[in-house]
C-alpha positions as CSV (number, residue, x, y, z in Angstrom):
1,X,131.4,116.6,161.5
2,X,131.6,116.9,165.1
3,X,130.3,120.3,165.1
4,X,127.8,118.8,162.7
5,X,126.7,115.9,165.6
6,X,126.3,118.6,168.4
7,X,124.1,120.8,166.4
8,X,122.0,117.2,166.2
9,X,121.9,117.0,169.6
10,X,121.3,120.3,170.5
11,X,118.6,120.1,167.9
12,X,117.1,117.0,169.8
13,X,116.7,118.6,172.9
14,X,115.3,121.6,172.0
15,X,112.3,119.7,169.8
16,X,111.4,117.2,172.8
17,X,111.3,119.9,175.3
18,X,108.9,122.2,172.9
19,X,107.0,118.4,171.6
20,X,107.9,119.2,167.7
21,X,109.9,117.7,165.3
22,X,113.7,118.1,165.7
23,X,114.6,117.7,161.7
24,X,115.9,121.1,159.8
25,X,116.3,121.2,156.1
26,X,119.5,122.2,155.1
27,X,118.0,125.0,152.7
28,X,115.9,126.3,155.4
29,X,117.2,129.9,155.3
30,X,115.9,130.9,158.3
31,X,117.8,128.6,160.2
32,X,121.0,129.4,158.0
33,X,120.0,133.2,158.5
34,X,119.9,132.4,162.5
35,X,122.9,130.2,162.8
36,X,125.1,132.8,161.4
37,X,123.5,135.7,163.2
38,X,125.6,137.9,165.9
39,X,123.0,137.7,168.1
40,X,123.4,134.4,168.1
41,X,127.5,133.2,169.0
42,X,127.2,129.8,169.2
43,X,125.0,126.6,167.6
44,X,123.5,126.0,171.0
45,X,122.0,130.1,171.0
46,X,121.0,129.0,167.7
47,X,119.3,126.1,167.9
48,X,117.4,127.7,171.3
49,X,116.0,130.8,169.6
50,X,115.1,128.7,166.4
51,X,112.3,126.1,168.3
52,X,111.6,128.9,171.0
53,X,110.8,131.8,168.7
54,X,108.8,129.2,166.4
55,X,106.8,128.2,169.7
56,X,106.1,132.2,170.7
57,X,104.8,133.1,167.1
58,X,102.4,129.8,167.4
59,X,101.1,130.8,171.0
60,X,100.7,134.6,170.0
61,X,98.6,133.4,166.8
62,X,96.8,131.5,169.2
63,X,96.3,133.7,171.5
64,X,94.4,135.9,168.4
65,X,92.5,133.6,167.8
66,X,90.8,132.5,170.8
67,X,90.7,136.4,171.2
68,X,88.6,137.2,167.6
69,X,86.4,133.5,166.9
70,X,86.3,132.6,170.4
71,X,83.2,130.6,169.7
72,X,84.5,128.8,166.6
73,X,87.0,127.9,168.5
74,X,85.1,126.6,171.4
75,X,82.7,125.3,169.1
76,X,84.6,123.1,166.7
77,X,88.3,123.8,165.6
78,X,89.7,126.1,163.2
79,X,91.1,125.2,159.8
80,X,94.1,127.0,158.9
81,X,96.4,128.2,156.2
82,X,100.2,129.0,157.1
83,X,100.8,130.9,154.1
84,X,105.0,132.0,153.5
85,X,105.6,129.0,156.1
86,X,109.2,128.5,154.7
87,X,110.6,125.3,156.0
88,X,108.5,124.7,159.1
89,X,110.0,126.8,161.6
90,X,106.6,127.9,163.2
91,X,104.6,125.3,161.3
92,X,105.9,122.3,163.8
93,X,104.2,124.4,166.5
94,X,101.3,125.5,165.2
95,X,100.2,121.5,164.2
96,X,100.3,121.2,168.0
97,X,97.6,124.5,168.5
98,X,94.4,123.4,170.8
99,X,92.3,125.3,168.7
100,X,93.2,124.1,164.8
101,X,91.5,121.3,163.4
102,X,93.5,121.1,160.1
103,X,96.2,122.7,158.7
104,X,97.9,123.7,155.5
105,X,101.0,125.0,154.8
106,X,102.0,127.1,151.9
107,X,105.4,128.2,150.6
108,X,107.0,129.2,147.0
109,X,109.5,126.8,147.7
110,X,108.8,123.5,146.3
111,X,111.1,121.8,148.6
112,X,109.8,123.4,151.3
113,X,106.6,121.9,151.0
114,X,107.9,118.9,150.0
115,X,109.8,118.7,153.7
116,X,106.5,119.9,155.2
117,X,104.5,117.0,153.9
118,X,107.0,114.7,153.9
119,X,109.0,115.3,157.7
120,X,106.2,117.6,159.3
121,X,103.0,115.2,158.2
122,X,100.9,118.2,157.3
123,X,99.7,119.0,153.9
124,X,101.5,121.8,152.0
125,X,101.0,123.0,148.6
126,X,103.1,125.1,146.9
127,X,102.6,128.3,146.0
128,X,103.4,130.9,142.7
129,X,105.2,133.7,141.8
130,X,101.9,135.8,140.4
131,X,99.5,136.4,142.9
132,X,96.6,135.8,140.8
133,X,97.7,132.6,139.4
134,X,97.9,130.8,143.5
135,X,94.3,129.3,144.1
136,X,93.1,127.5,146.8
137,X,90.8,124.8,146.5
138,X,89.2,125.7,149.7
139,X,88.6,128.4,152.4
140,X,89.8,128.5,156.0
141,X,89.0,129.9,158.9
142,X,92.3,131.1,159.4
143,X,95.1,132.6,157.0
144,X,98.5,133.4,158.8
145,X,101.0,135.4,156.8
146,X,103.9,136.0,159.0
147,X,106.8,138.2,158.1
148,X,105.5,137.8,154.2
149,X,104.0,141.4,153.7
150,X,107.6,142.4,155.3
151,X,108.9,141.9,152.0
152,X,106.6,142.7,149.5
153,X,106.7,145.6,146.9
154,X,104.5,148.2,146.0
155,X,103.3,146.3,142.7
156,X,102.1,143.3,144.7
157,X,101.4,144.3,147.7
158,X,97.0,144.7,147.7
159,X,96.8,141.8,144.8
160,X,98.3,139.4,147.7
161,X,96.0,141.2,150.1
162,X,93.3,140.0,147.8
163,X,94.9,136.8,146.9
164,X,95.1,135.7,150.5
165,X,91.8,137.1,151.7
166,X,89.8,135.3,149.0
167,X,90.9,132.0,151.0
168,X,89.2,133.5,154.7
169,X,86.1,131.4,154.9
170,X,82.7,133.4,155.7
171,X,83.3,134.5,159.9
172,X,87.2,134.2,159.6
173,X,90.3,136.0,159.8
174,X,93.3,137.0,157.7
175,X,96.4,137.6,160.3
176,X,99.6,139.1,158.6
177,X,102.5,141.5,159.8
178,X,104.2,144.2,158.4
179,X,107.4,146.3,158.9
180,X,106.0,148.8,160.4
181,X,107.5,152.5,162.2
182,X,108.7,150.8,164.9
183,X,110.6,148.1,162.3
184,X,111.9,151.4,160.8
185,X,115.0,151.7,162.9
186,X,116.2,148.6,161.4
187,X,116.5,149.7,158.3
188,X,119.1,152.8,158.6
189,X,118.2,156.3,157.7
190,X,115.2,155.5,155.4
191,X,112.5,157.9,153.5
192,X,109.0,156.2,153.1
193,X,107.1,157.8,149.9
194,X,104.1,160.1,150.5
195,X,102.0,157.1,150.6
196,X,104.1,155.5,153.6
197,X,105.6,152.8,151.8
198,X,109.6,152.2,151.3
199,X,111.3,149.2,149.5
200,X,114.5,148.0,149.6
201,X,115.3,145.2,147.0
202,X,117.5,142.6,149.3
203,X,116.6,140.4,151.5
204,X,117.8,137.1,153.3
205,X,116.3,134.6,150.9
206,X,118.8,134.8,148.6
207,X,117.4,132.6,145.8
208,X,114.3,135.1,145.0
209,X,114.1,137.8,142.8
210,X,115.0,140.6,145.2
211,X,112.5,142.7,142.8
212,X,109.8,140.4,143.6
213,X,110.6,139.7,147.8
214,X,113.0,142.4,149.0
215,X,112.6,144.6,152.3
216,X,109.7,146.9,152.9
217,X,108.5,149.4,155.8
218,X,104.6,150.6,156.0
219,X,102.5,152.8,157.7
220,X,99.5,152.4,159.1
221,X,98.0,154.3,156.9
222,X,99.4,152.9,153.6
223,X,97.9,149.3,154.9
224,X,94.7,150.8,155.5
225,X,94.7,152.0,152.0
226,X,95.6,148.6,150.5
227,X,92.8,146.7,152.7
228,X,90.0,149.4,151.0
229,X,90.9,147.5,147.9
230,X,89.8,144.0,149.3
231,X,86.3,143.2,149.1
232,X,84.8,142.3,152.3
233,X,87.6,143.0,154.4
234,X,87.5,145.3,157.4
235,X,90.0,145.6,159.8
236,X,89.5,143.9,163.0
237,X,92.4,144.7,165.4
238,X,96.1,146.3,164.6
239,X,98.9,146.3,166.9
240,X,102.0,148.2,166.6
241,X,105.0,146.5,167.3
242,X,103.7,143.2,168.4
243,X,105.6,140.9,166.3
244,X,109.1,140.7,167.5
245,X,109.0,144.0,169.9
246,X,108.8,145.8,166.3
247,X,106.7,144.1,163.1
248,X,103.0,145.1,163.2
249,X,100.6,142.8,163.0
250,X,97.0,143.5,161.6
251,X,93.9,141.1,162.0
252,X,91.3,141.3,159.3
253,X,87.9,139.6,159.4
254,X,85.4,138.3,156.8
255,X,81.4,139.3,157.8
256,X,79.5,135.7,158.6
């Protein structure tokens, strides 16, 4: 219990010096991923990386989009769709972003968005286990898929591309990472397939069919290839490494 109380505080602290909300659901297995992480030796390590690492991957999304609708976002504010947003680790930031109007959170766990709406005060929905089968009820501006396409297989990879882009709104921007070459050292003495892909089924989220959200590596070029299959979409920007010193990220916009 005491243990239990100084992770509060800790938790406290952290959340009023970044303005977000200090709650963390106990099935948030990000946090539980964190929190038992070498990097990490103690609660207070813990707790620090947790708020500060959401509050970097809010200001870097930012930061794109100022960079690729700078006048949307000087013009009127973005809506947004956090897509794979978990339990609200980067969410709590990114309802404090200058340049977002309205956001929407999406995760495959029901209690996730349940916590979300309920703790966070932003709407979530929850999402499915098909790709085709998840449809949104309207389009945004932005759709931010971080550390998602990290995990997806081969089978499911382009029909989430499509899934996801299908919710940009005419002039917007699908955002989404990957584990990329740089990610690859991470992953031992790995072989990606003649198409630059390589999947792994494990992954932290233990209660998910590792078949269906495992551990993957791309290329470049296998991305690329994917994207050809998504009407509309062309590729805006890619950066190697960005995410985390070693997940790439790729930008994707939808013609005006």
């Amino acid at each position: 219990m005491d243990i239990e109380v100084g992770i509060d505080a800790l938790r406290h602290e952290a959340a009023r010096q970044h303005g977000v909300y200090s709650g963390i659901h106990p099935e948030d297995m990000i946090w539980r991923f964190i929190l038992h992480h070498r990097n990490y030796p103690t609660p207070e390590a813990a707790v620090r990386y947790y708020f500060a690492d959401g509050a970097e991957s809010a200001s870097k999304l930012e930061n794109i989009i100022r960079e690729h609708l700078p006048a949307l976002a000087s013009d009127r504010k973005v809506t947004l769709l956090e897509f794979a947003s978990g339990y609200g680790m980067v969410t709590r930031h990114l309802a404090n972003l200058q340049s977002q109007a309205r956001l929407v959170a999406c995760d495959i766990h029901e209690q996730a968005a349940e916590f979300i709406g309920q703790e966070l005060h932003q709407r979530a929905v929850t999402s499915q286990h098909i790709p085709e089968n998840l449809i949104f009820d309207e389009t945004f501006d932005v759709v931010f898929a971080l550390s998602f396409f990290s995990h997806m297989p081969e089978t499911t990879f382009t029909r989430w591309l499509q899934t996801l882009f299908a919710a940009v709104s005419p002039g917007g921007i699908l955002v989404f990472t990957t584990h990329g070459l740089v990610s690859r050292t991470h992953f031992g003495d790995i072989t990606l397939d003649e198409k630059g892909f390589w999947f792994r089924p494990s992954s932290e989220q233990a209660d998910l069919d590792a078949t269906e959200y495992g551990s993957s590596v791309t290329t470049p070029a296998f991305v690329v290839s994917a994207l050809a299959h998504v009407t509309g979409a062309s590729l805006a920007e890619f950066r190697r490494g960005y995410w985390w010193r070693h997940q790439d990220v790729y930008v994707v916009s939808r013609p005006a």
